[in-house]
C-alpha positions in Angstrom: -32.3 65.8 -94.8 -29.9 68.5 -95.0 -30.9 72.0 -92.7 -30.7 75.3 -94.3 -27.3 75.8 -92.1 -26.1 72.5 -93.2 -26.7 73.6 -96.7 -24.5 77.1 -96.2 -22.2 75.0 -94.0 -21.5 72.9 -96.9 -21.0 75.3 -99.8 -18.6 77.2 -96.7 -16.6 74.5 -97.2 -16.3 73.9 -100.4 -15.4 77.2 -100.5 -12.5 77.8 -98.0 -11.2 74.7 -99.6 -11.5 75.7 -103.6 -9.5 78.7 -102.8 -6.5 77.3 -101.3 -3.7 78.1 -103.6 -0.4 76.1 -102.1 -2.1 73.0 -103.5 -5.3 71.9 -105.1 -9.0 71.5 -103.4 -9.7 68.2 -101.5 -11.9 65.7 -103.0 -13.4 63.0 -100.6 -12.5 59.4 -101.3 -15.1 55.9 -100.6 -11.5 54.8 -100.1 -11.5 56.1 -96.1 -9.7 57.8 -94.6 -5.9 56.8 -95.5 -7.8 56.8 -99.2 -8.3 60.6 -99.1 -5.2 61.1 -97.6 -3.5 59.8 -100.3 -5.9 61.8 -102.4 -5.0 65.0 -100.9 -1.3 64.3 -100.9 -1.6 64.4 -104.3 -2.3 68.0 -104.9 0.3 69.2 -102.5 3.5 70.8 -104.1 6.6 69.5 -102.1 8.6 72.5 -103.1 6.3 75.0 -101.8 4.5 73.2 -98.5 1.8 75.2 -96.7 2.5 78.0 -94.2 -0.9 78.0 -93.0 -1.9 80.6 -90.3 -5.4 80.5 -89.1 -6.4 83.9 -87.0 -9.4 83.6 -84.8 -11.2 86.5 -83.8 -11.6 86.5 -79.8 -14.3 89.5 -79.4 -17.4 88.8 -77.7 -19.7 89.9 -80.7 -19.0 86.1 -82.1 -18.1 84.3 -79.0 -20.8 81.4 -78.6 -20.6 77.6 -77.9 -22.0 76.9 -81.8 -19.5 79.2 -83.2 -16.4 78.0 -81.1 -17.3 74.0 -82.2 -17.4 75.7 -86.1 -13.8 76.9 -85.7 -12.7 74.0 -84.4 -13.8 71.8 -87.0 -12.5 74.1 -89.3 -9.1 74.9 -87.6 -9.3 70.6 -88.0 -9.8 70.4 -91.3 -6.6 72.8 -91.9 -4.3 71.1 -89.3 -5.1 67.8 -91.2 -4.3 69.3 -94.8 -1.1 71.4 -93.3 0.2 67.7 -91.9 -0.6 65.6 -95.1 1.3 68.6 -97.0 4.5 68.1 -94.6 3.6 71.6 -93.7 3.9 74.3 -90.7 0.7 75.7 -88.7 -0.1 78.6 -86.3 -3.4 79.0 -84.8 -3.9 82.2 -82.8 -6.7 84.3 -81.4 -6.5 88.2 -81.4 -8.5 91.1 -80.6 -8.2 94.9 -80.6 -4.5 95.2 -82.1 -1.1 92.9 -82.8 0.1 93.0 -79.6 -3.6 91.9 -78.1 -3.4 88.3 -79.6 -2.3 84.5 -78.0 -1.0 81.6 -79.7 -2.8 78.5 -79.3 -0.7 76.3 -81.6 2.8 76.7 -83.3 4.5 73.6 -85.5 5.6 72.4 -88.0 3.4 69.3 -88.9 5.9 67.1 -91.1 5.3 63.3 -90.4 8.3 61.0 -89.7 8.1 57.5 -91.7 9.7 55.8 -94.6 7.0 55.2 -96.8 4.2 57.7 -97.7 1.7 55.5 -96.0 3.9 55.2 -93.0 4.0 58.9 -93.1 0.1 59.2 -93.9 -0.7 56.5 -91.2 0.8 59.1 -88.4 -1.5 62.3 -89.6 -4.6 61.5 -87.3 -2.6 61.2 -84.5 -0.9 64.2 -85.0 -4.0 66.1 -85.7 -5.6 65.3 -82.7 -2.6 66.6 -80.5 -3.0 69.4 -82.2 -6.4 70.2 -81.8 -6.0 68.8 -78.0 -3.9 71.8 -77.4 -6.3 74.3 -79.4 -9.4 73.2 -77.8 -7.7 73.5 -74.2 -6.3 77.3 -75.0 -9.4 78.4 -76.5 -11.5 79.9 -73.7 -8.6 81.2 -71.3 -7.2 82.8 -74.3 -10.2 84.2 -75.2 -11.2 85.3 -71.4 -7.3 87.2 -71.5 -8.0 89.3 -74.5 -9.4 92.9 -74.2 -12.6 93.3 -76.2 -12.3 96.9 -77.2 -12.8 95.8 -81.4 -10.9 93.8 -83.6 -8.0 95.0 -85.6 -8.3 92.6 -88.7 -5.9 94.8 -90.5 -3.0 94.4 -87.8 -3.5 90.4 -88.5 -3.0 90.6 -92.1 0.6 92.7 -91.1 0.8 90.0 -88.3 0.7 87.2 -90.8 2.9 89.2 -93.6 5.8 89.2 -91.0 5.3 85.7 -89.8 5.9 84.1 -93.1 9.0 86.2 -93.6 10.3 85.1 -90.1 9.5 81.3 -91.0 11.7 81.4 -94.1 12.0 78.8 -96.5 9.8 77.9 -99.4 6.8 77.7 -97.9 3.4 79.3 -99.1 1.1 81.3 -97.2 -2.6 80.0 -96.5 -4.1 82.2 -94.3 -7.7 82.2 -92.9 -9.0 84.8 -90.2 -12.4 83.3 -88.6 -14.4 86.8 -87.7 -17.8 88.4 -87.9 -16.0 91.1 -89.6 -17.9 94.0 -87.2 -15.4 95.5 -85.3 -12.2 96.1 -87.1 -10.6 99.1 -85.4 -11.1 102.4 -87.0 -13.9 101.8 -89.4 -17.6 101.4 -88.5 -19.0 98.5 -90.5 -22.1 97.5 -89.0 -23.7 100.8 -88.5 -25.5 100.9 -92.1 -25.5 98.8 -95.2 -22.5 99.1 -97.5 -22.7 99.5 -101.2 -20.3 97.6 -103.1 -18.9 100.8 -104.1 -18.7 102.1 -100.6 -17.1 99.4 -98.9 -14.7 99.0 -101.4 -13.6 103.1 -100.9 -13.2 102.0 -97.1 -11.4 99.5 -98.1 -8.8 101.6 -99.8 -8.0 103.5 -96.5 -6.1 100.9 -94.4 -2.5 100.1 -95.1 -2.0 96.9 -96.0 1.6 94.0 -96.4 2.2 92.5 -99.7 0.9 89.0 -99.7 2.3 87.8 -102.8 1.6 84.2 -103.6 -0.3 83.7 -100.6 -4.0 82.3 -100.4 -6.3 84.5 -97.9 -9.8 83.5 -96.9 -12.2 85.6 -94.0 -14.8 83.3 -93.1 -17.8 84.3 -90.8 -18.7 87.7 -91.7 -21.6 88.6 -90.3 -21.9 85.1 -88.1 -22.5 86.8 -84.7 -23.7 84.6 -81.2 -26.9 86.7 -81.3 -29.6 88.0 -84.0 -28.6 87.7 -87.7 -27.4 90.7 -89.6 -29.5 91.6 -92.9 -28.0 90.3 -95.9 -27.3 93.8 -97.7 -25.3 94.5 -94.9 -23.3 91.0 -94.9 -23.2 91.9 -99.1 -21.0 94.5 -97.7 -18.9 93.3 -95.2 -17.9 90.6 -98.3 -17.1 93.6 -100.2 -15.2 95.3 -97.8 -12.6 92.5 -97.0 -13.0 91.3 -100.6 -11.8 94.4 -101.1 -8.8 94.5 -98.4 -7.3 91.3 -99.5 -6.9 92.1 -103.1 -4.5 95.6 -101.8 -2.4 93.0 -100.5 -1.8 91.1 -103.7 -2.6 87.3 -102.6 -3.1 85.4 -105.5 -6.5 84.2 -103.7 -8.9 86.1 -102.0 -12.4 85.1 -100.2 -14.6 86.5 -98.0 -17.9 84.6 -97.0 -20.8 84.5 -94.4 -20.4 80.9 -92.9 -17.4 78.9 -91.5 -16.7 75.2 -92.5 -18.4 73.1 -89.8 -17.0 69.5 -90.9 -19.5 67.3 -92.8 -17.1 64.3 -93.8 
């Protein structure tokens, strides 16, 4: 029987992956795991492969042994698509500005083989180093970062420039794992935000272009103590709802629960 956090988990999921736009959503397979490998390979474009940058907010208002296993398995579940998409990941975590953040992972993920199962057969392995290396950064990284407030905005200029530095043809998938409380210079937990008035708030920051690019904040409101009320999680959805579209990303989500792995 599923538990009413398995049940949000789930449609988290779904939803992180429905909103990827360099390539199509994953469907699972009864054919295993080379089976939906093979599946997923085939909604990836090889003329645009992923870029995918996954920001993690370090501050302690979500730091908590339930969240950090959630990021994990969701970092996972992008290192694996990024690799079957012959693709290039960066996994960071970041606090109070763009100079206060620590990279945990940075590759490209493009399997060597002849054949597409040879190529296919090499993805678990590769995954695994990754997430070897994640998992072990994690917590110092986390422990280095000042915890003054998170400057989400900063990320979004972070990840702008990165993609132009990487060159190429890839295609931007960028995910930022936060409760969304403490971005620098605007107060978003003090009250409940109208629709309205998150999306004014939203209008202040300047934001990069993000053309093309798919951006998804996950865990708004997911703090490691006490659960917010849901008008003022409504608004927090709002607010970076709000804050993506400025960019221009041709996909833009903002939800309440991360991805915590259920295949």
């Amino acid at each position: 029987m599923f538990t009413q956090d398995s049940k949000r988990a789930l449609t988290a999921a779904a939803l992180i992956l429905a909103t990827l736009t360099c390539g199509c959503a994953f469907e699972s397979s009864p054919r295993g795991e080379l089976g939906a490998d093979q599946d997923l390979l085939k909604t990836c474009d090889p003329a645009a492969p992923p870029a995918s940058f996954v920001q993690i907010d370090g501050t302690g208002s979500s730091n908590s042994d339930a969240i950090a296993a959630e990021r994990m398995t969701a970092v996972e579940a992008i290192a694996r698509r990024t690799a079957v998409c012959s693709g290039y990941l960066r996994v960071t975590v970041f606090s109070s500005s763009s100079a206060a953040t620590a990279v945990l992972f940075d590759g490209a993920l493009k399997m060597d083989g002849a054949t597409e199962n040879a190529r296919l057969k090499r993805v678990p392995e590769a995954v695994s180093d990754v997430m070897n290396k994640v998992r072990s950064a994690y917590a110092p990284a986390v422990q280095a970062l000042p915890q003054s407030g998170s400057d989400i905005t900063a990320q979004l200029r972070l990840a702008a420039e990165w993609k132009q530095q990487l060159g190429g043809n890839y295609c931007l998938d960028l995910t930022v794992f936060s409760d969304g409380f403490q971005n620098i210079g605007v107060d978003l937990g003090a009250r409940a935000l109208s629709r309205q008035e998150a999306e004014r708030l939203a209008e202040q920051p300047a934001v990069p272009k993000l053309a093309g690019a798919s951006v998804v904040v996950a865990g708004l409101g997911r703090v490691a103590e006490g659960a917010p009320p849901s008008a003022v999680v409504e608004g927090l959805v709002s607010y970076y709802t709000k804050l993506c579209q400025r960019t221009e990303a041709s996909s833009c989500t903002a939800v309440s629960d991360y991805a915590t792995a259920t295949r």
